[in-house]
N, C-alpha and C positions, 0 to 999 in steps of 0.2 A: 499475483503476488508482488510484481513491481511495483505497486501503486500503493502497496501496504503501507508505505513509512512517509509518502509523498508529502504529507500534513505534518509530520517530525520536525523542527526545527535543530538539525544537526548541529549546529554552535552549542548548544546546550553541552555538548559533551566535552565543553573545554570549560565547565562551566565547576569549580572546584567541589562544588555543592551538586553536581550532580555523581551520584555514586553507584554502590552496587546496587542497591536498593533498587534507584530509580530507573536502570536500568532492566530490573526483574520486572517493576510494573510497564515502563513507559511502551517499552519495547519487546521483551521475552514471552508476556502475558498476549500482545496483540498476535505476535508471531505463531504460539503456539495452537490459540485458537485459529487462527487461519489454516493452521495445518488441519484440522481438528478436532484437537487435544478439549479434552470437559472433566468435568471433576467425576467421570462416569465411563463406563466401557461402552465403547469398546477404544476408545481411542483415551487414555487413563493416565493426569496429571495428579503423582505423588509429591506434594512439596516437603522439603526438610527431612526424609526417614533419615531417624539418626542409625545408625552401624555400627554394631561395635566390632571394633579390628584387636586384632591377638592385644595382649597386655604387652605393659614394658617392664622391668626393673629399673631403680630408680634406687641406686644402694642396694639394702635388701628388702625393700617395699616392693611388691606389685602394685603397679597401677593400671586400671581401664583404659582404654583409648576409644573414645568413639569419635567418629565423622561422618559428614551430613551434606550429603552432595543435593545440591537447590532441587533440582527435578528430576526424579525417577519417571519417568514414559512408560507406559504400559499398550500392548495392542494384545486384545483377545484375552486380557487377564495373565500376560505372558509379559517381562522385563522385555522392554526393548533396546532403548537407547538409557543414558542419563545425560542432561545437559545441566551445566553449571555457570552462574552469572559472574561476571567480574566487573569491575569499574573500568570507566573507558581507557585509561592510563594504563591499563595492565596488559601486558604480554599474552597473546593466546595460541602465539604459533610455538611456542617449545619453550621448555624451563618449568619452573616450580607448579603455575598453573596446568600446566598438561601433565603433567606428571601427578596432581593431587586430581584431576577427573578421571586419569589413567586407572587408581586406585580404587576409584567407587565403580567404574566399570568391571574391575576383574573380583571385586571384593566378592566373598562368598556366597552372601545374600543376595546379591546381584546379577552379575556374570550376564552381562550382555556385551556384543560385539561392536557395539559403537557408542562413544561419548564426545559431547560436543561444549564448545566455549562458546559465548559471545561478551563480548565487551561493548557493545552499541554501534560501535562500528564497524564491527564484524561478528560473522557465527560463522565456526571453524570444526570441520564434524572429524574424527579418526576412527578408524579401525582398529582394534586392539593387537590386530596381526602385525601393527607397523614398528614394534616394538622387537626390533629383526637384535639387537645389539646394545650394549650397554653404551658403546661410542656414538650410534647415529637412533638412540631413542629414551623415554619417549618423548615425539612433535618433532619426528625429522622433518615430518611435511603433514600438511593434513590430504587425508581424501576428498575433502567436499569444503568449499568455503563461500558464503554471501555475503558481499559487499553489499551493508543495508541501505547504504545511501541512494538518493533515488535520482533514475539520468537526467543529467542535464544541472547538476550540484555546480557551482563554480569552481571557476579551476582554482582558486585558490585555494578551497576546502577539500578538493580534489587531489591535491598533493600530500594530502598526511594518510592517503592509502600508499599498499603497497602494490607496486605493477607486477605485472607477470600472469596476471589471470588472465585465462580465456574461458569465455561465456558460453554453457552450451546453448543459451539461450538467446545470444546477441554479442557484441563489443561494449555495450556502454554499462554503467553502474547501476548496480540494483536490478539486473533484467535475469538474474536467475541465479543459480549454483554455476561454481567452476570447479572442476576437479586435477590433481594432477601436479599441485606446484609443487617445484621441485628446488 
């Protein structure tokens, strides 16, 4: 799995033109087959189900609301995870983004115990359990996070990650999942 992104040209992601999109295909699409995820069971990539979530009022109109989290994961024909793309600028450890995967996770149609971000330069997994308080959730921390970059990045590209991780799979970047920050 380390060697996954080795070929990636990581500057791209400072690249304004590179967006969400690019990041579903460049990197979400290779990652998930890796894992792997087929457009088939047992291991079952859902792209876009749209949701529909309770109505609103709006005056005295009802309105629909639906939303469409990138990837429903399915194992054994069973919800597992949902993972959701962002552009590499965007936030994925707490705030609006975790809070709108938060939602396709516990959504009714759904209801799986783990949903995850990546932004390209990271995939960031939670548990739905961590959502303890309205003050420290949700993305007080994640449970699982991969720095996709692969070791031995220079250290200059190496400073717009965040420290604090430890690898259960090594010290250096891209050598596996870390779990734990706090």
């Amino acid at each position: 799995m380390a060697d996954l992104f080795r070929q990636f040209d990581f500057r791209l992601l400072d690249d304004p033109e590179f967006r969400e999109d690019s990041v579903r295909e460049a990197l979400i699409v290779p990652l998930l087959s890796a894992l792997g995820y087929t457009q088939s069971a047992p291991y079952r990539i859902i792209r876009s189900r749209r949701l529909e979530h309770p109505y609103v009022y709006i005056g005295t109109v009802k309105r629909p609301v639906s939303i469409v989290p990138d990837y429903l994961l399915e194992q054994d024909g069973q919800n597992a995870w949902i993972l959701d793309a962002k552009a590499p600028g965007e936030n994925i450890d707490s705030g609006k983004n975790v809070e709108q995967a938060y939602t396709y996770a516990i959504h009714k149609d759904i209801r799986v115990p783990f949903y995850g971000l990546c932004n390209g330069r990271k995939l960031v997994v939670f548990h739905i359990s961590h959502r303890r308080d309205r003050r420290s959730a949700p993305g007080n921390r994640s449970d699982l996070a991969y720095d996709c970059r692969p070791a031995g990045m220079p250290v200059g590209m190496a400073s717009r990650y965040p420290s604090g991780f430890q690898s259960r799979h090594g010290t250096g970047a891209g050598q596996g999942w870390s779990g734990d920050r706090q």
